[in-house]
N, C-alpha and C positions, 0 to 999 in steps of 0.2 A: 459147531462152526467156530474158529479162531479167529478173533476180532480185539482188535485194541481200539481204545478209547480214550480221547483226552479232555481235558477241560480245564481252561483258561477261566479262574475267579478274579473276580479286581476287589479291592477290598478298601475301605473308603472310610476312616472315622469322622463324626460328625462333630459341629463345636461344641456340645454339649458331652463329648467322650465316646459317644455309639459305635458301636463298630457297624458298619455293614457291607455283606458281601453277595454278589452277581455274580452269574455265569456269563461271560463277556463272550469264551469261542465255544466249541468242541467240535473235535476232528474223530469221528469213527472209520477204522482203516477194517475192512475185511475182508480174509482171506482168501482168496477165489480158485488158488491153483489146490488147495485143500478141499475147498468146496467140491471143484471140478475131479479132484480124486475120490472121493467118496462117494461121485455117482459114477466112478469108471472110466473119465473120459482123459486119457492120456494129453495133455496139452501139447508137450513137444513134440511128442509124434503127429501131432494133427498139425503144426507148425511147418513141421518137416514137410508133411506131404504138400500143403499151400504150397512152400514153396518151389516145391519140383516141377509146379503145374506152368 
């Protein structure tokens, strides 16, 4: 499965020098018209027919 993934760190040094770092966001995007092809199932053409109805 094709899947991108992001992640938003915030990075924060402390008074005494530290560094420290959080994962603030993360966005996982996945791919569904891939998904939906590799079990077969034509999406635009299922599109199509919706819309004739």
């Amino acid at each position: 499965m094709r899947s991108l993934d992001f992640w938003r760190v915030e990075r924060r040094e402390g008074p005494d020098g530290s560094v420290e770092r959080k994962i603030r966001e993360n966005w996982v995007l996945i791919d569904l018209l891939h998904v939906y092809d590799q079990i077969g199932v034509d999406v635009l053409a299922r599109m199509s027919e919706l819309a004739a109805k």
